[in-house]
C-alpha angles and dihedrals in degrees: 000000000000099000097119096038096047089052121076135149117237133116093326105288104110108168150058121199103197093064084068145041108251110265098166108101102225101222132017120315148165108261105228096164144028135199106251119219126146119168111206106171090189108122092210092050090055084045087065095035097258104116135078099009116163121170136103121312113201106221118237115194146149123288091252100032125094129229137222141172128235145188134196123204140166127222104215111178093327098311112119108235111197103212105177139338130187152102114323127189134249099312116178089205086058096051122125085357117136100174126058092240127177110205098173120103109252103327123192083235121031111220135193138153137173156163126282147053100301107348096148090071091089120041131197145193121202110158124208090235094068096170109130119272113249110210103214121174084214121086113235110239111224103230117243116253124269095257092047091054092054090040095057092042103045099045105068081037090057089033085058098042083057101053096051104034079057090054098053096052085056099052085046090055105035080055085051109057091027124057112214116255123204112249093238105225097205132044109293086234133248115344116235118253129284103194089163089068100029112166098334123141112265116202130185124214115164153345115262104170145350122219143162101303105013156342131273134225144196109218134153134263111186106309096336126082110220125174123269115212101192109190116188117234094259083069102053095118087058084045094047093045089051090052098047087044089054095043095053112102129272086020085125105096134137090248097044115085101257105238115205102181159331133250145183112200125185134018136275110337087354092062108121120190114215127198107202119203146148116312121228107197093201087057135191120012080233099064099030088060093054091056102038139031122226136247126225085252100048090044088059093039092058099044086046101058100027084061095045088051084049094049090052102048085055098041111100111216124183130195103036119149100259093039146268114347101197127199115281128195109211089208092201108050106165140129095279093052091054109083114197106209110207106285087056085256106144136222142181123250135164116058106171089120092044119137135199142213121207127177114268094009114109117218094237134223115269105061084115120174107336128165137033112337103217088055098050125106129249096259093054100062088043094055093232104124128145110223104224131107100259088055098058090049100054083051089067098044099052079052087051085060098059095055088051087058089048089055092045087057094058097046115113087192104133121204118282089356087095139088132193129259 
């Protein structure tokens, strides 16, 4: 046989006649014989005598079928493989066909068939697609289909719209609820006096709670324990607000947080300024409520005296013996601004947002959304305040009515099961 020595790849023209004899039948002919060739690498198979077998298969047909030969190969790197050869039956794609000629482009298994005595001695391949074959060291890279090229490019570009779109809406509403403070560059000066500390030892113990401006400690004074509000440099205005809010008369009352004193620790930008006042062990309305659930009594017990403590805030007295207390709007009432001293009895701490209503001063104008959003009335997230007394008031009392509800949500009081203070 000739068969591996007649095939080659090259631009398509695969054979030459002249390294073998002429086996293709010009014309149409009756196929009588094939060339035989079956490759069966199983050992077992070559050890019965049923594997390689090449030779010349006499084809067998029907009366009124035609008949054909074919031959199978592979193209491995470059190596011809012959597969099979051998008779085929009345095939319309074999018809009039003298050579053993592939068309497709690069087949796994290359296929032909054809008509004549022996035709499938030579085989050919002669692809549609008859453009010349470029040799490139290079290997072509497939490109990627149309969905995974805009995957792959609108992703980072939506991942990064969102992150910054997110960012944005922080810093709006960071500059929202909390009005921006100038960082001072030099020491905010001496401290006022504190004669109720004096010169007693001050000693921190632990963190109880973070807020707005600051963090607050139990520490210890003597033999008692009292709360520590440390405020970093950057809050003194909060600070200085609280302090002048305490300081102002009639501010001593059973539902306002009792304050006992001011202080400025450190030097220069390390300088903290501490407000120093009475320590509730039970803590804040916010946290006791996560823990317990509320009788009908203490319910009752805690609205009762929260809103006493309220009324009075924004009462303005005059003629009291250590002057005029005027009306003062706290401006974030909420559960974690309520304190419950041991008996459940509530009273009102935090007012770095406190404002204040003097005869003949007017409340100004730029006092714009302060406080804790989820406690705030309609009007104040609508910016349409009106900037009067009687307006900030009603704000903190709309704001009352939300931590009743709070306190409502954690009764277990059950319907006629309850009796009255």
């Amino acid at each position: 046989l000739c068969i591996h020595s007649c095939l080659w790849f090259g631009s398509f023209d695969l054979v030459s006649p002249s390294l073998c004899s002429s086996g293709a039948i010009l014309g149409r002919s009756e196929t009588q014989e094939c060339v035989h060739y079956n490759y069966n690498p199983n050992p077992a198979a070559i050890q019965e005598n049923r594997g390689n077998r090449s030779g010349i298969e006499t084809c067998a047909g029907e009366k009124d079928k035609r008949r054909h030969c074919f031959a199978t190969w592979r193209n491995v790197s470059g190596t011809v493989d012959i597969v099979k050869q051998g008779c085929w039956l009345d095939d319309t794609n074999c018809y009039d066909r003298t050579e053993c000629v592939e068309t497709k482009e690069s087949p796994d298994v290359f296929f032909c068939c054809c008509e004549g005595n022996m035709c499938n001695q030579k085989l050919f391949y002669t692809p549609d697609n008859t453009q010349a074959v470029q040799t490139t060291s290079n290997p072509v890279t497939p490109k990627p289909p149309l969905f995974t090229t805009l995957m792959y490019s609108l992703v980072p570009i939506i991942g990064i719209t969102a992150i910054i779109l997110f960012s944005f809406w922080m810093y709006r509403n960071h500059k929202l609820a909390y009005p921006p403070v100038l960082v001072p560059t030099q020491d905010p000066g001496p401290m006022p006096p504190s004669p109720i500390l004096g010169q007693k030892p001050l000693q921190l113990i632990e963190i109880k709670a973070r807020g707005r401006f600051g963090c607050v400690w139990k520490a210890q004074l003597l033999n008692d324990y009292v709360a520590v509000k440390i405020f970093p440099i950057q809050d003194k205005q909060s600070w200085h607000n609280e302090y002048e809010i305490y300081n102002l008369s009639g501010m001593r009352h059973e539902n306002l947080l009792h304050f006992l004193g001011a202080e400025k620790r450190g030097t220069h930008m390390d300088i903290e300024l501490w407000l120093i006042t009475a320590y509730h062990e039970k803590g804040s309305l916010t946290d006791y409520l996560k823990a317990n659930v509320l009788s009908w009594n203490e319910l009752c017990h805690i609205a009762q005296t929260m809103s006493r403590g309220l009324a009075y805030l924004h009462e303005d007295i005059p003629g009291l013996k250590d002057g005029h207390k005027p009306a003062i709007a706290h401006r974030d009432i909420k559960s974690k601004n309520i304190l419950l001293k041991s008996n459940l009895t509530a009273c009102i701490a935090d007012f770095g947002l406190a404002l204040r209503f003097e005869a003949g001063k007017s409340a100004g104008d730029t006092h714009g959304q302060v406080g804790t959003r989820r406690y705030m009335a309609p009007e104040v997230l609508e910016g349409a305040i009106n900037f009067q007394r009687d307006s900030f008031l009603r704000i903190d009392m709309y704001a009352l009515g939300l931590v009743l509800w709070e306190l409502a949500a954690r009764c277990k009081a059950a319907d006629g099961k309850s009796t009255l203070p």
